[in-house]
C-alpha positions as a printed NumPy array, in Angstrom:
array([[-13.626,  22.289,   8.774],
       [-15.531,  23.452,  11.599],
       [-16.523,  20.991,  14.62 ],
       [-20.213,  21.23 ,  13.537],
       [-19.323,  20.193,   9.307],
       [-20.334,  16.616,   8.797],
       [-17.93 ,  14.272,   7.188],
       [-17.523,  10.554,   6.371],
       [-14.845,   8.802,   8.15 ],
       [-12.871,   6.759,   6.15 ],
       [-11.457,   4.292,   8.583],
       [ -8.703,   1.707,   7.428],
       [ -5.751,  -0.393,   8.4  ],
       [ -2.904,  -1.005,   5.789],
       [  0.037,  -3.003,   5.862],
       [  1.312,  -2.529,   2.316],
       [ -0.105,   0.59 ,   0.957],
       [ -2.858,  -0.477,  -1.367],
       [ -5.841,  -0.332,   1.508],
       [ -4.56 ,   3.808,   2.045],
       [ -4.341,   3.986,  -1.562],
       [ -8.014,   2.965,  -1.45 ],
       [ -9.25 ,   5.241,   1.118],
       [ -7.786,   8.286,  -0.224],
       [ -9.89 ,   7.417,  -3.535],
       [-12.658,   7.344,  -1.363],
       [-12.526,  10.219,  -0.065],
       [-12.037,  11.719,  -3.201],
       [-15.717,  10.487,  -3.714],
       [-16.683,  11.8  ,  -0.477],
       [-15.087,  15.535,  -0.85 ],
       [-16.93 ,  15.237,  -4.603],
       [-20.465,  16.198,  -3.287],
       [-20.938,  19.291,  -1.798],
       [-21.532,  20.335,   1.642],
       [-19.682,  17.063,   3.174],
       [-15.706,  16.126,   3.828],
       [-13.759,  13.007,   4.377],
       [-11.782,  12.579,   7.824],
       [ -8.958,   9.964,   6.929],
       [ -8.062,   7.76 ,   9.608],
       [ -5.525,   5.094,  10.54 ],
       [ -5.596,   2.069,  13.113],
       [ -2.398,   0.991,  14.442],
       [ -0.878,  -2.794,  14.147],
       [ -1.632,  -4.981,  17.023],
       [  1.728,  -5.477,  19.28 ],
       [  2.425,  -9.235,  20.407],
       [  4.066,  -7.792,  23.92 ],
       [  3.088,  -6.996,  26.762],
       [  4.266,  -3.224,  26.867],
       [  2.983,  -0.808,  24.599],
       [  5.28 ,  -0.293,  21.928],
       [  3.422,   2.218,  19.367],
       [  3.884,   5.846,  19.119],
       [  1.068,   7.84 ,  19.62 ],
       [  0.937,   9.356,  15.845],
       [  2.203,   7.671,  13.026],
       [  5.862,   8.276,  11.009],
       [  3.531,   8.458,   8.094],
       [ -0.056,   8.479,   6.44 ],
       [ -3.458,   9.412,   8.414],
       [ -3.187,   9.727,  12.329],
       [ -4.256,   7.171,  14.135],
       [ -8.748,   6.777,  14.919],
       [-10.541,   7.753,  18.003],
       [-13.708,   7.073,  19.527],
       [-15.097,  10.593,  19.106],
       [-13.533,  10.454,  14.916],
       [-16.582,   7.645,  14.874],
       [-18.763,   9.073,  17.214],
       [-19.46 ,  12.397,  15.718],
       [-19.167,  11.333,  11.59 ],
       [-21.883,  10.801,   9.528],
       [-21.3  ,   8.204,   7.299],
       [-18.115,   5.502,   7.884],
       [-16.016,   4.021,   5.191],
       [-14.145,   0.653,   6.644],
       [-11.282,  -0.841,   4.949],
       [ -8.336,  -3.737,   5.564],
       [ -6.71 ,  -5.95 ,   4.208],
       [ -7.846,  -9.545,   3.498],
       [ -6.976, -12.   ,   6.37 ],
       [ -7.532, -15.595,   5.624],
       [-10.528, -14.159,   4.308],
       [-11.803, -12.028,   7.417],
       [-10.321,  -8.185,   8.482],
       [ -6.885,  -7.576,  10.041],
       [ -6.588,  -8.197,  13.578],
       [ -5.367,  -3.771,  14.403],
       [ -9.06 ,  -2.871,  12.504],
       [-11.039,  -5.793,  14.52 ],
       [ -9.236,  -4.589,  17.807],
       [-10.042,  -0.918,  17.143],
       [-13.762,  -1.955,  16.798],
       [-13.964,  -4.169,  19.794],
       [-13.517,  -1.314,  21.191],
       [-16.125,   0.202,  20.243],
       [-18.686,  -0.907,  23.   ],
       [-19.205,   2.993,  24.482],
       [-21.232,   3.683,  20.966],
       [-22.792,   0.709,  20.733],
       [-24.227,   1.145,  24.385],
       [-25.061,   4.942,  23.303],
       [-26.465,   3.942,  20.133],
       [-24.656,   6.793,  18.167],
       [-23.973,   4.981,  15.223],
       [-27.533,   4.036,  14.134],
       [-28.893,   5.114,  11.162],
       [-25.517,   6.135,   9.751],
       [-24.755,   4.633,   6.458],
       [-21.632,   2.967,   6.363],
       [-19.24 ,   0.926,   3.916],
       [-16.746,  -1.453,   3.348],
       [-13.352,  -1.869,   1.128],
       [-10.719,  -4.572,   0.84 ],
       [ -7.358,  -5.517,  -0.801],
       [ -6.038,  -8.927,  -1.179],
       [ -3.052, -10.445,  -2.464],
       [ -5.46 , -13.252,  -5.251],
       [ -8.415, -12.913,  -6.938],
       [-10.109, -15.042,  -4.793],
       [ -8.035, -14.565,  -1.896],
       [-11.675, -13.742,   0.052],
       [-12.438, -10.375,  -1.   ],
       [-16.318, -11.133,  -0.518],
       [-16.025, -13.145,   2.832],
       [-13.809, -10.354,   4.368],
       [-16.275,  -7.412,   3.741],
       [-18.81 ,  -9.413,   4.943],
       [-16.654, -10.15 ,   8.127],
       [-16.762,  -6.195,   8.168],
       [-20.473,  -5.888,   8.23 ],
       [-21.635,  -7.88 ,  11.141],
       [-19.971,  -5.104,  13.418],
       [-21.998,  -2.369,  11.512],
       [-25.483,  -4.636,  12.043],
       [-24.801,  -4.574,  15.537],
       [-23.656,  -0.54 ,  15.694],
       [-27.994,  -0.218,  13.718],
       [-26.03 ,   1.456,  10.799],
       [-27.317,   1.262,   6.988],
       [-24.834,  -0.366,   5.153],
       [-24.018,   0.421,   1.422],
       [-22.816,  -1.574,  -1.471],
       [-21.348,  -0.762,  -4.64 ],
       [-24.951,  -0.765,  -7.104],
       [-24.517,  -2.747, -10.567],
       [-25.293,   0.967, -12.233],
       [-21.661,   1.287, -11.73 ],
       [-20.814,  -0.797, -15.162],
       [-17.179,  -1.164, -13.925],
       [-18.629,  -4.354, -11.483],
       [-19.4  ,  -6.564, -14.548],
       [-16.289,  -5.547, -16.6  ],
       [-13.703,  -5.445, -14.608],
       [-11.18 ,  -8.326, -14.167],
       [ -9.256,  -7.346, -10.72 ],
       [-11.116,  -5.711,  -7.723],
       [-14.715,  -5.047,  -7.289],
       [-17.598,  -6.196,  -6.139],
       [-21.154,  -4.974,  -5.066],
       [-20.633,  -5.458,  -1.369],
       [-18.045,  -3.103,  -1.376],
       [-14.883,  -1.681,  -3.504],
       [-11.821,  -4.493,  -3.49 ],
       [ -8.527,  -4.376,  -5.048],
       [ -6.108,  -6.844,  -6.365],
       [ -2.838,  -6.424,  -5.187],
       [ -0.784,  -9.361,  -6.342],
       [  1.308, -12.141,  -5.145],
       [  3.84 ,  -9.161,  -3.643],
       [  1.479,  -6.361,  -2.666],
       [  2.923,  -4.226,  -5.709],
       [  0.273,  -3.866,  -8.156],
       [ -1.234,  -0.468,  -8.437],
       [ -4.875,   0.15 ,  -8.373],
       [ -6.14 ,   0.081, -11.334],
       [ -8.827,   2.56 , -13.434],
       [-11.867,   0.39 , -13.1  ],
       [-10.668,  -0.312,  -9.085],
       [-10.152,   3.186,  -8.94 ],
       [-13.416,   4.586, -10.296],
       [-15.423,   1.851,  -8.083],
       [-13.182,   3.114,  -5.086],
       [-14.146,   6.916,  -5.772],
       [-18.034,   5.962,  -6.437],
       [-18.453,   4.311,  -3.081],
       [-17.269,   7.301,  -1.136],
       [-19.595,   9.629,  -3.741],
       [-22.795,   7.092,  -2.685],
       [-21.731,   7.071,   0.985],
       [-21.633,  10.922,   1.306],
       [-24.78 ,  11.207,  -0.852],
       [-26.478,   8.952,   1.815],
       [-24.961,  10.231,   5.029],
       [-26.349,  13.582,   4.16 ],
       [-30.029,  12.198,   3.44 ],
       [-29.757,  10.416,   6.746],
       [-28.374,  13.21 ,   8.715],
       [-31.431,  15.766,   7.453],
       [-33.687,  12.261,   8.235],
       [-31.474,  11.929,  11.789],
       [-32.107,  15.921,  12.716],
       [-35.697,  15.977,  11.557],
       [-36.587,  13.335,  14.205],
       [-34.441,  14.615,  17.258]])
């Protein structure tokens, strides 16, 4: 991939496994239309000391995010776990963070998403990826749900909903995603990089 190839990034924090799960299925969507990737990304846990105790890549999984993997994408995918219905504390940190783009204004008019896992059914899948829009508002992006043209939203039983894919993970964090979770999962990234390359021809045609 070449420095000038647009991409999506899908940006997530994951304690148990199920939110990666989700963004790799994501950007399986993503990497399904042509002439866009997916950039996979990680955020690391939030010490409680003083002295920074994290390495600089992780053991495992995605490296860890950087201002310039969300400055230059063209579409973001955002995903945590649910928190007492609201994002993890490592994926709010990373964004508050975030103040150099908002000042620049280089996320606006990038279409963006959200994804969530949670432990119940109605452990607050809705309320946390609504928690994970307000930041977007304020960053001027587009956000995107999941459409009810995507039949799996009124017949599935676990995860999904139309503000963004959601998966349920169980009262120990060990249930797999499932087919229907799965197929909303890869749809979202397929609608996000269908949009972030309409906005990035609309983006370059007003420059």
């Amino acid at each position: 991939m070449t420095a000038a190839s647009p991409y999506v990034l899908v940006l997530y924090y994951s304690r148990s496994g199920a939110t990666a799960t989700m963004a790799k299925q994501l950007a399986e969507g993503v990497e399904s239309v042509g002439g866009i990737q997916a950039r996979l990304r990680c955020v690391p846990p939030v010490s409680a000391t003083c002295e920074a105790v994290e390495e600089e890549i992780p053991a495992e999984g995605a490296v860890y995010a950087d201002l310039d993997d969300l400055r230059h994408c063209s579409g973001l995918a955002l995903g945590s776990p649910t928190r007492f219905g609201n994002m993890a504390a490592p994926l709010k940190y990373f964004l508050d963070s975030t103040s150099p783009l908002w000042l620049n204004g280089a996320l606006i008019d990038k279409p963006a998403c959200a994804f969530t896992s949670t432990a119940s059914l109605h452990g607050g899948q809705e309320s946390t990826l609504l928690s994970m829009l307000i930041p977007l508002l304020h960053h001027g992006m587009v956000y995107a749900g999941l459409p009810y043209s995507e039949t799996d939203l009124i017949e599935t039983d676990s995860g999904g909903t139309p503000y963004g894919a959601s998966h349920l993970a169980g009262a120990r964090s060990d249930r797999a995603v499932d087919a229907r979770e799965r197929k909303l999962c890869v749809a979202q990234g397929r609608r996000l990089a269908r949009l972030a390359l309409a906005l990035e021809g609309m983006r370059s045609s007003n420059a």
